[in-house]
NULOBA-263180 format. One line per 10 residues: number of its first residue (from 1); for each residue x, y, z negated of N, C-alpha, C. Coordinates in Angstrom, 1 decimal. Each point is the difference from the previous one (the first is absolute). Example, Ala and Ser with C-alpha at 12.3 -4.5 7.8 and 13.67 -1.06 7.14 Angstrom:
// NULOBA-263180
1> 13.2 -5.7 -7.8 -0.9 1.2 0.0 0.9 1.2 0.0; -0.4 1.1 0.7 0.9 1.1 0.0 -0.8 1.1 -0.8
END
This chain:
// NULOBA-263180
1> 0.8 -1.2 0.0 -0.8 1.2 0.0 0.9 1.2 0.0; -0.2 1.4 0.7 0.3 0.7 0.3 -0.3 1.2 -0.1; 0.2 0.6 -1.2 0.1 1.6 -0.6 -0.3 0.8 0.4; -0.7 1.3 0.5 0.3 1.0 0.7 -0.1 1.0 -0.9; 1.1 0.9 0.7 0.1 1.4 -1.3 0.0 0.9 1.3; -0.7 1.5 -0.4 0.2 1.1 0.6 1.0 0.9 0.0; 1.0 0.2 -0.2 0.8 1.1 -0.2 -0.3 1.2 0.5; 0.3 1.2 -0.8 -0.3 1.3 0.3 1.2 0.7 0.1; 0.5 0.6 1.2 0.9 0.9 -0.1 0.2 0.9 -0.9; 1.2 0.6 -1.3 0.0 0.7 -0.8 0.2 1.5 0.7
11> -1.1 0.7 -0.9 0.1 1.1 0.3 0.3 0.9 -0.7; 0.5 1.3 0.0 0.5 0.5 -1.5 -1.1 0.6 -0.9; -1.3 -0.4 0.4 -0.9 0.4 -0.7 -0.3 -1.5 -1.2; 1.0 -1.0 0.5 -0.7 -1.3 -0.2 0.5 -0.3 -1.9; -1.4 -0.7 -0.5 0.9 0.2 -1.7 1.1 -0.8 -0.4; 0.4 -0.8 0.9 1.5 -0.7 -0.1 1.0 0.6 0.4; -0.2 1.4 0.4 1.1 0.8 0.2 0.6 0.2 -1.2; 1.6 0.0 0.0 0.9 0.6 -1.1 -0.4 1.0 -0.8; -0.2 0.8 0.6 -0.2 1.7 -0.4 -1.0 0.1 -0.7; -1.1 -1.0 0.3 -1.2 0.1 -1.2 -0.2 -0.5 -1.1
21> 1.3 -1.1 0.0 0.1 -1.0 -1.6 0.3 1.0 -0.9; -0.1 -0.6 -0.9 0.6 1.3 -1.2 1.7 -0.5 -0.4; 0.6 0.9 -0.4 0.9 -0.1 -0.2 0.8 -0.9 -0.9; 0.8 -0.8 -0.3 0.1 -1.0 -1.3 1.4 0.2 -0.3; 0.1 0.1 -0.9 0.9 1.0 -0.8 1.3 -1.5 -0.7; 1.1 0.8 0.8 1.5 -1.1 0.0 0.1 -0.9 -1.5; -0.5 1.1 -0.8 0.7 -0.2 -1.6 -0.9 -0.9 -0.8; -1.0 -0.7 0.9 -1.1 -0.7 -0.7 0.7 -1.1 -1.4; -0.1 -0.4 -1.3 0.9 -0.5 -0.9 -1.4 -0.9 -0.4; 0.9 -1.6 0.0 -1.0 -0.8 -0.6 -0.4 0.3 -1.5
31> 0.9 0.7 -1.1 -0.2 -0.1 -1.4 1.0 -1.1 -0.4; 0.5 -0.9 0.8 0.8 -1.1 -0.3 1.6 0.6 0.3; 0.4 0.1 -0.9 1.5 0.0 0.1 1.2 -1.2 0.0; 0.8 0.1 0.8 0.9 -1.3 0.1 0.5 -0.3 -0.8; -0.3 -1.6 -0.5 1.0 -0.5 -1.3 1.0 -0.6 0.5; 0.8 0.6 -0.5 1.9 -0.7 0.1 0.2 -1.4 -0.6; 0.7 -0.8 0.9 0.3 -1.5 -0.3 0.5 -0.1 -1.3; 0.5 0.6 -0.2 0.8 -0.6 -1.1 -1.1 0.5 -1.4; -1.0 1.2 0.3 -1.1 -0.4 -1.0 -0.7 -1.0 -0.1; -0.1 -0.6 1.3 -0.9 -1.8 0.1 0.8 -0.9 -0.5
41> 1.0 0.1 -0.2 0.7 -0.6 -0.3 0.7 -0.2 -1.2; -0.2 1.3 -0.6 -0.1 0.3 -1.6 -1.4 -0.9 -0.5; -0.7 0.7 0.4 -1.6 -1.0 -0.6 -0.1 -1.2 0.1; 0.3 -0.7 1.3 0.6 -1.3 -0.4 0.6 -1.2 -1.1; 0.9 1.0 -0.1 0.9 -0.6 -0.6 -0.4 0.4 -1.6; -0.7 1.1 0.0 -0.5 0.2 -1.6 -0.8 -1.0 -0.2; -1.3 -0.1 0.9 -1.0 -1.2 0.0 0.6 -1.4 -0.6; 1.1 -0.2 0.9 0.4 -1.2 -0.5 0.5 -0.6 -1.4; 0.7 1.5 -0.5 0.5 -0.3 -1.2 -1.0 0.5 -0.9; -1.0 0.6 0.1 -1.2 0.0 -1.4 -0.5 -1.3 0.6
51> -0.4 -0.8 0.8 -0.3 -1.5 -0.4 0.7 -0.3 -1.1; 1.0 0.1 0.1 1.0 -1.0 -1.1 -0.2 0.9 -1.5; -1.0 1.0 0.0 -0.3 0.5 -1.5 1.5 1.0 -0.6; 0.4 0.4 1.2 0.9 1.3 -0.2 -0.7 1.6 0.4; 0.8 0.6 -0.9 -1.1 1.1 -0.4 1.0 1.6 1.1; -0.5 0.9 -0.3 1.0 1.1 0.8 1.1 0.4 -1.1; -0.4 -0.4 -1.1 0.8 0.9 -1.2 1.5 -1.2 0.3; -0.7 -1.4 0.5 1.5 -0.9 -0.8 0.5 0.1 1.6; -0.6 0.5 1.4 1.2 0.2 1.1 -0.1 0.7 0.6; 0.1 0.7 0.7 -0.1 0.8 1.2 0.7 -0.5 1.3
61> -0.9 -0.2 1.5 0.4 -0.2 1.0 -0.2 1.1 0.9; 1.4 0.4 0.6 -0.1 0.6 1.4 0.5 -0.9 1.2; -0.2 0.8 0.9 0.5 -0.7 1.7 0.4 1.6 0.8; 1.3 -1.2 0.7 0.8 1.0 0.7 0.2 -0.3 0.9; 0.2 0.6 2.1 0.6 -0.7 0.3 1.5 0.1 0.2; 0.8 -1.3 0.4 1.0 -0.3 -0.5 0.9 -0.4 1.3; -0.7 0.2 1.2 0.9 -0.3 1.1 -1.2 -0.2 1.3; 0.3 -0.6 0.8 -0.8 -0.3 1.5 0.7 -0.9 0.4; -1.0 -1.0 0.7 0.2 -1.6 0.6 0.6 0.8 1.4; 0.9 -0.8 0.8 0.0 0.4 1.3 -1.1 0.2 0.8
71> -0.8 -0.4 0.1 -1.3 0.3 0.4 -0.8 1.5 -0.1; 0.2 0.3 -0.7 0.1 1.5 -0.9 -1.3 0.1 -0.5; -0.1 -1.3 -1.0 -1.4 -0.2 -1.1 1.3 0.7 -1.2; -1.0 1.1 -0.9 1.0 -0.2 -1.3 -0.3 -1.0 -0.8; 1.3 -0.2 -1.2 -0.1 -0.9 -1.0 -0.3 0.7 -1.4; -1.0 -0.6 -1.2 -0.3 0.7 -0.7 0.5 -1.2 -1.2; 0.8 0.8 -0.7 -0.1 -0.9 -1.3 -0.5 0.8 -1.3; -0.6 -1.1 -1.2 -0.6 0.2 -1.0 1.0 0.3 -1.1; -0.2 0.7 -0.6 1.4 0.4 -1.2 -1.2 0.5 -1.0; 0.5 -1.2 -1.1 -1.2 -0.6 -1.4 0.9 0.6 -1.3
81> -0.1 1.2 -0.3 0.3 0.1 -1.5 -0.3 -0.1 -1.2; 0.6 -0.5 -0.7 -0.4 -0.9 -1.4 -0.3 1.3 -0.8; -0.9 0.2 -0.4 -0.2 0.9 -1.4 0.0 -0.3 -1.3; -0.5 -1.2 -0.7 0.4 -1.3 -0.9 -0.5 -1.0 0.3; 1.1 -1.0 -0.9 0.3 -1.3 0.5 -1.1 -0.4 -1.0; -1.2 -0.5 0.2 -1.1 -0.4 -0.6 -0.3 -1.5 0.7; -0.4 -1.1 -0.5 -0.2 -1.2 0.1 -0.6 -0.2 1.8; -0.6 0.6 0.2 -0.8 -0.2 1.3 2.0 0.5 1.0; -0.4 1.0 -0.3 1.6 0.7 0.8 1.1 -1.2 -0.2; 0.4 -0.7 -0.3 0.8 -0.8 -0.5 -0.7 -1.7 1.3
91> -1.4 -0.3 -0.6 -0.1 -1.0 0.7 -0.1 0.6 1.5; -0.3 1.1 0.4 0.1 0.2 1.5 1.3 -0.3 0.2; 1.3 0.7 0.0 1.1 -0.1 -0.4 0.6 -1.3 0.7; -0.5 -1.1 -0.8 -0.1 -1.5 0.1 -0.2 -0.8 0.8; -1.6 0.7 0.4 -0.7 -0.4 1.7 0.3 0.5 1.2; 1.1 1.2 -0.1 0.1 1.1 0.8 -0.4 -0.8 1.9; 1.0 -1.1 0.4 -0.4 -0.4 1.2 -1.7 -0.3 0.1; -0.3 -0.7 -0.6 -1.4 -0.2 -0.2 -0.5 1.3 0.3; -0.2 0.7 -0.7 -0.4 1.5 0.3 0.3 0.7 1.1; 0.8 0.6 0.5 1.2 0.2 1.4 -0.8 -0.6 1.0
101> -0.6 -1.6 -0.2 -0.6 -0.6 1.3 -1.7 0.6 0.2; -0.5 0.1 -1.4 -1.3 0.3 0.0 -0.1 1.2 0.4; 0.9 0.9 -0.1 0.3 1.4 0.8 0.0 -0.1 1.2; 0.8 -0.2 0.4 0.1 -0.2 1.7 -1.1 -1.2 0.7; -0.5 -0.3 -0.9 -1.5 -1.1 0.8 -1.6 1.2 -0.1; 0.6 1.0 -1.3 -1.0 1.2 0.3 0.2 0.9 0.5; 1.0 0.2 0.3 0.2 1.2 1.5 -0.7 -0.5 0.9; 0.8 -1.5 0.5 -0.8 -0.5 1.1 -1.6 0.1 0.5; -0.2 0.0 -0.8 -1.4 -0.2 -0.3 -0.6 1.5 0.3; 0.9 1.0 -0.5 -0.6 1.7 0.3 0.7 0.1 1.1
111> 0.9 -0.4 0.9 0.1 0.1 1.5 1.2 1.4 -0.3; 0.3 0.3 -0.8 1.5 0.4 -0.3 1.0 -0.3 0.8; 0.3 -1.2 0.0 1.0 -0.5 0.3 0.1 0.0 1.8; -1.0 0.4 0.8 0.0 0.3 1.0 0.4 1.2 0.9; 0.0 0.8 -1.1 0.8 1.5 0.1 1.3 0.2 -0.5; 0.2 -1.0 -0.9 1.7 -0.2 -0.5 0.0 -0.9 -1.3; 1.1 -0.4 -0.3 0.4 -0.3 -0.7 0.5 -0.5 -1.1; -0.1 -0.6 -1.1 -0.2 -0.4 -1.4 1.7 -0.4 -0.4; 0.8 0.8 -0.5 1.3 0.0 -0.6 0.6 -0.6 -1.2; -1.6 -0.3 -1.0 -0.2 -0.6 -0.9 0.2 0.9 -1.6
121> 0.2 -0.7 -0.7 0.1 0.8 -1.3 1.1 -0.1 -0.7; 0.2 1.5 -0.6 1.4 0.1 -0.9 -0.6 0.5 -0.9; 0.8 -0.4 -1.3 -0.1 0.1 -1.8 1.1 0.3 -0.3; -0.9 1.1 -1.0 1.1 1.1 -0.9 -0.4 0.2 -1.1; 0.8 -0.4 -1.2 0.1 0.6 -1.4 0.4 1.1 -0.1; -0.7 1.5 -0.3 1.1 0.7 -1.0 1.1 -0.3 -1.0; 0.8 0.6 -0.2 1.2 -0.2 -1.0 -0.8 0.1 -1.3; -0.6 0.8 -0.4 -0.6 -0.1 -1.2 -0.7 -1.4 -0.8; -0.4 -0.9 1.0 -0.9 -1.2 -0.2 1.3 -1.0 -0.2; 0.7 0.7 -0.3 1.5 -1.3 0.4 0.0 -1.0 -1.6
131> -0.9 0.7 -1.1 0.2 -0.4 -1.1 -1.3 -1.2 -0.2; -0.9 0.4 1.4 -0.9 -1.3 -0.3 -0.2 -0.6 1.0; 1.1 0.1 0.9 0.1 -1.7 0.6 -0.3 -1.3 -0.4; -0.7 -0.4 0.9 -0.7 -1.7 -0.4 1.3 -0.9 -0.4; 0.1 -0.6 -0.8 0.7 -1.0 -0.8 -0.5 -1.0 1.0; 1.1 -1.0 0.5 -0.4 -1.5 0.3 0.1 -1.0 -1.3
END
């Protein structure tokens, strides 16, 4: 079966002319502003460690990036510092690979890792906490 359409030559009176649309202005802003990877990547990795019943007071996590794949994906690593060494902080510590994997299986999952990444995690005591280091 076979369609027929009429076409009408445009004329500048016609309302698909340019000149009679209204104007739409360059600077239109969704309200959404761009969140930076390594904030997704912060939240992440916070997520992961209040599973394990760590609080903000006993660590603080940032993410930085730390280099680019030849491909020119950047690399982001996690840098976890200890605020006190409190029983939970100690058994993470312990599990740390365990944890490390459960991380990078939830990037995956947020599609992260498609835009760059995952450098993994580094841990840092203050010098002050040096007097309560975990005893083996």
């Amino acid at each position: 079966m076979k369609l027929l359409s009429r076409r009408q030559p445009l004329s500048t009176e016609s309302p698909s002319d340019s000149t009679l649309t209204p104007a739409v202005p360059d600077d239109i802003e969704s309200g959404l502003a761009p969140f930076p990877l390594a904030d997704e990547y912060a939240l992440t990795i916070h997520f992961c460690l209040s599973q394990h019943g760590l609080d903000n007071d006993q660590m603080r996590v940032s993410v930085r990036p730390v280099g680019s794949t030849p491909g020119g994906l950047d690399i982001y690593a996690g840098f976890v510092k200890v605020l006190r060494w409190t029983p939970p902080v100690r058994a993470l510590v312990v599990q740390m690979p365990w944890v490390e994997r459960r991380i990078e299986r939830r990037l995956r999952q947020t599609g992260l890792l498609q835009y760059s990444q995952f450098g993994g995690l580094w841990f840092r005591s203050p010098g002050q906490l040096a007097h309560e280091l975990p005893r083996h």
